[in-house]
Backbone as a ProteinNet text record, in pm:
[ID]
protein_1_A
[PRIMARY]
XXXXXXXXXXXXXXXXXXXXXXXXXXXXXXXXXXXXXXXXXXXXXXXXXXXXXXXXXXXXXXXXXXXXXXXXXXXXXXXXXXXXXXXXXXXXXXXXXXXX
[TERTIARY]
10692.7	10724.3	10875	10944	11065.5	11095.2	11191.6	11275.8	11292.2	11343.5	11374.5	11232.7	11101	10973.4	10899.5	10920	10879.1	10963.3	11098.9	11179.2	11072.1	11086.1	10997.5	10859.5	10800.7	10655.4	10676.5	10740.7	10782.8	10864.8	10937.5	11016	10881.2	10820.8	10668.9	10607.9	10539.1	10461	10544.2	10680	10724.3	10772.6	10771.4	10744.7	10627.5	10521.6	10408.6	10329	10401.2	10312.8	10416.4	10531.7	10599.8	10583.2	10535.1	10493.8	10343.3	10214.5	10083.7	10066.8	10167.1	10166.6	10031.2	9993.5	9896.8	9970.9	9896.6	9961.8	9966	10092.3	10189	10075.1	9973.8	9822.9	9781.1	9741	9577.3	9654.4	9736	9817.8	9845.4	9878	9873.2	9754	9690.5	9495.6	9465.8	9479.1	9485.8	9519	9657	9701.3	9632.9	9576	9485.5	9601.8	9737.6	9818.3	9769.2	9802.8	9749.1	9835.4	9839.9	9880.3	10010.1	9931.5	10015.9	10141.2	10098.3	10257.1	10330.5	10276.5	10382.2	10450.1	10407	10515.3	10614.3	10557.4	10671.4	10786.4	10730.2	10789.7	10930.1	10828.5	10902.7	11010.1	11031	11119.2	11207.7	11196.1	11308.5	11342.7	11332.4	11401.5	11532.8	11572	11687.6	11765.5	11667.2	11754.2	11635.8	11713.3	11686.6	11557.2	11475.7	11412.8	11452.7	11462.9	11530.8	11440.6	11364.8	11248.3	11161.1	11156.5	11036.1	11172.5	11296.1	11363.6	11391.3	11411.5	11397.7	11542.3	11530.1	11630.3	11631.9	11761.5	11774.2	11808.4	11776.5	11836.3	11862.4	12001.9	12090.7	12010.3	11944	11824.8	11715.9	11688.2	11608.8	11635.7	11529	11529.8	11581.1	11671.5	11670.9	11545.9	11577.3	11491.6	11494.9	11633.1	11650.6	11630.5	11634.6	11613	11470	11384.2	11234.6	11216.1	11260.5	11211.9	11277.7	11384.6	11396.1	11309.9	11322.7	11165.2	11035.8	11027.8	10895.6	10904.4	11053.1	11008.4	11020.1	11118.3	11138.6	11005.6	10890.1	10771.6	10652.8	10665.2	10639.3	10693.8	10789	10858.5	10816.9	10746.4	10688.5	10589	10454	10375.8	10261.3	10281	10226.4	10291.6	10423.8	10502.8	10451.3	10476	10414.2	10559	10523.6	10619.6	10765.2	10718.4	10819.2	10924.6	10864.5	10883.3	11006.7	10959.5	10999.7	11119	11150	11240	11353.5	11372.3	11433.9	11493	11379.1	11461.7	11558.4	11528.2	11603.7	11756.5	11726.8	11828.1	11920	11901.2	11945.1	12018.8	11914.3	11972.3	12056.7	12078.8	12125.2	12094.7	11951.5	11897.3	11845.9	11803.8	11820.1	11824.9	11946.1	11949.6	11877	11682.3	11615.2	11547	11487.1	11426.9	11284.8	11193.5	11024.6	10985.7	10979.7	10914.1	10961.8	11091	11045.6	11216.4
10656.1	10711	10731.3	10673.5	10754.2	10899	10889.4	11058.9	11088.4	11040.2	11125.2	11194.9	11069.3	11140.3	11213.2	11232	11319.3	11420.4	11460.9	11611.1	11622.4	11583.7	11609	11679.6	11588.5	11654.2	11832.6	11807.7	11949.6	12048.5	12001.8	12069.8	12166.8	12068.3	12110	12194.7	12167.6	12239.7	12435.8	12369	12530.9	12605.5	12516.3	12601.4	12638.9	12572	12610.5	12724.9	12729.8	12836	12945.3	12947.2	13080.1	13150.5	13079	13101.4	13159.3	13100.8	13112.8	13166.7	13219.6	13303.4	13234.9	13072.2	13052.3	12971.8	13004	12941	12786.6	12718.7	12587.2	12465.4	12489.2	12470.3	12401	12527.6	12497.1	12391.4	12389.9	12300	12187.2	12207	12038.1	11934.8	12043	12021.1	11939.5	12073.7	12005.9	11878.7	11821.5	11688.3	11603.6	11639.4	11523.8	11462.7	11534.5	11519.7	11551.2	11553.1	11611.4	11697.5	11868.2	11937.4	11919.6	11849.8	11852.4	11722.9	11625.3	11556.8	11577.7	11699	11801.7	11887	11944.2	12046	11975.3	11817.4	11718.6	11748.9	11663	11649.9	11719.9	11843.4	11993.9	12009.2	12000.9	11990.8	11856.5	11767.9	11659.8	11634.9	11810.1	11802.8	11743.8	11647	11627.1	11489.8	11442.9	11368.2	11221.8	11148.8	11001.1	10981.4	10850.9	10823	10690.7	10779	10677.4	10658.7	10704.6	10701.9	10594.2	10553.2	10390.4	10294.1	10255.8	10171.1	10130.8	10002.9	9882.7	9929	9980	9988.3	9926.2	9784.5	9711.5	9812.7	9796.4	9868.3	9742	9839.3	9684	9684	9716.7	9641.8	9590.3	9578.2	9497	9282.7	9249	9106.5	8988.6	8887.1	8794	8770.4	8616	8529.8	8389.6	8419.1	8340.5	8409.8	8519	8552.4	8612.7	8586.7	8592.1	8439.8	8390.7	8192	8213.7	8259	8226.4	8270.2	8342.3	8492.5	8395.9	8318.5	8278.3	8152.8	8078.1	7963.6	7986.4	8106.2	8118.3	8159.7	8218.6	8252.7	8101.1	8043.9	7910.7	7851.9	7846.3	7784.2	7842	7957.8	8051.5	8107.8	8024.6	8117.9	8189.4	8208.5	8314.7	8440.9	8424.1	8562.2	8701.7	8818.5	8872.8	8938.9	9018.1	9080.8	9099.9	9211.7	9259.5	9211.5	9124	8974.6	8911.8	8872.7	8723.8	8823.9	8929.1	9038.9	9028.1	9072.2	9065.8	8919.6	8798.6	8689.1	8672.5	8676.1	8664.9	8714.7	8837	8898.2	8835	8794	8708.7	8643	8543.5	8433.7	8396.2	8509	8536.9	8466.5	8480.6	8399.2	8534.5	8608.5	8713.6	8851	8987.9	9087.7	9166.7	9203.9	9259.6	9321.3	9450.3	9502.4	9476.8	9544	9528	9529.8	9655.2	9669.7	9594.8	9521.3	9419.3	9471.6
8148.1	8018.5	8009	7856.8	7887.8	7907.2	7968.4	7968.8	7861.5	7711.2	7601.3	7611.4	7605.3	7524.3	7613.4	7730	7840.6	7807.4	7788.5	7778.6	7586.3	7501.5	7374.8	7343.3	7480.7	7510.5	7574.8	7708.8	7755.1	7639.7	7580	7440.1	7365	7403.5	7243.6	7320.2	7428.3	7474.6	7543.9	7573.4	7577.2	7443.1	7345	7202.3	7172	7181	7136.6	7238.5	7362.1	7478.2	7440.4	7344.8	7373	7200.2	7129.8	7043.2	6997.5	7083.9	7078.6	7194.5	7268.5	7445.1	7505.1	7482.8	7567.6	7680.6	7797.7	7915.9	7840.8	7946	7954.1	7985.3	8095.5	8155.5	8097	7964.7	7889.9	7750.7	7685.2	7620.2	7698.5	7831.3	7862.2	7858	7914.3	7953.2	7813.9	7695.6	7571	7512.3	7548.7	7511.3	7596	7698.3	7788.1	7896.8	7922.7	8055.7	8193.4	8288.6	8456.2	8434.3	8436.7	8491.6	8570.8	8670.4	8798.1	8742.3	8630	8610.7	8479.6	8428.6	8320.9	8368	8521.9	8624.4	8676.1	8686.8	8744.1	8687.6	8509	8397.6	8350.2	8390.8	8354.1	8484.8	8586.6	8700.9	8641.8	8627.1	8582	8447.6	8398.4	8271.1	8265	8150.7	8094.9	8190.1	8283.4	8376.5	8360.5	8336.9	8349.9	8434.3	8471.1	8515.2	8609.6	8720.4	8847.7	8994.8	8993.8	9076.8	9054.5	8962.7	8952.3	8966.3	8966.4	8973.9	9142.8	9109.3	9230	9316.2	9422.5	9453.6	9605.4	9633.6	9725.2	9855.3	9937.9	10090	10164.8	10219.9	10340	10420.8	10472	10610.9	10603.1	10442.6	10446.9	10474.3	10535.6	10551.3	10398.5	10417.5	10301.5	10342.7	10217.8	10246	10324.4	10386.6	10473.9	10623.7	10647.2	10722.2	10807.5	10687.3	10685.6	10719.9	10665.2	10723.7	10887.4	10895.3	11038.9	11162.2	11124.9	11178	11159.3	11080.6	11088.5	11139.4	11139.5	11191.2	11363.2	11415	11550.7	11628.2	11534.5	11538.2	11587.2	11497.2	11551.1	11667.7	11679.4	11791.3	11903.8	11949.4	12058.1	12032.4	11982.3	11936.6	12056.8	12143.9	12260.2	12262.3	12234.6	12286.9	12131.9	12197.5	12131	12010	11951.8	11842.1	11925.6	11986.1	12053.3	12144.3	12212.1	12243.3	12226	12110.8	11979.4	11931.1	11889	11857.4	11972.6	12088	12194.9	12215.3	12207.2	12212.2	12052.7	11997.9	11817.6	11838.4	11916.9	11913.3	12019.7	12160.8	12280.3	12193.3	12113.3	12079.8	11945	11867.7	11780.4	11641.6	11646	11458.5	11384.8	11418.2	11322.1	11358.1	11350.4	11421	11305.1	11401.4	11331.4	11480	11455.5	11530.7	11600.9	11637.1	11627.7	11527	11493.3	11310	11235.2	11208.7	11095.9	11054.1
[MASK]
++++++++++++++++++++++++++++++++++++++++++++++++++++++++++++++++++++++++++++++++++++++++++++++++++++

């Protein structure tokens, strides 16, 4: 949902609970929201929505570096993860750990 119409919804509902003194709750309950993601809502008043966005991290693998991993994988296919990791690294085709 956007942030404008998420701060709008919370806008309404703390007018209408400070006005009709009914708990914040039973008005959400009312509009048919979860509770529990109008307290969210209500905690990230006024601030953008940056939590669902794609965000790259440097350690993750290209996609060249996933082909190498898979073709050095082939090239030894007995040795186990941990293995195949230790040699990669020896041999310098891709500096990646066990886990990945």
């Amino acid at each position: 949902m956007p942030h404008d119409v998420r701060d709008q919804v919370v806008n309404y509902v703390r007018h209408w609970s400070d006005k009709t003194e009914l708990p914040a709750g039973r008005l959400v309950r009312w509009l048919g929201i979860a509770t529990s993601k109008f307290f969210d809502w209500r905690k990230r008043y006024g601030r953008v929505n940056e939590h669902n966005a794609w965000v790259p991290r440097d350690h993750w693998l290209t996609d060249e570096e996933k082909k190498a991993i898979l073709d050095f994988r082939i090239e030894f296919p007995l040795e186990g993860y941990r293995q195949l990791a230790f040699m990669m690294l020896d041999r310098n085709v891709v500096p990646s750990g066990p886990a990945g």
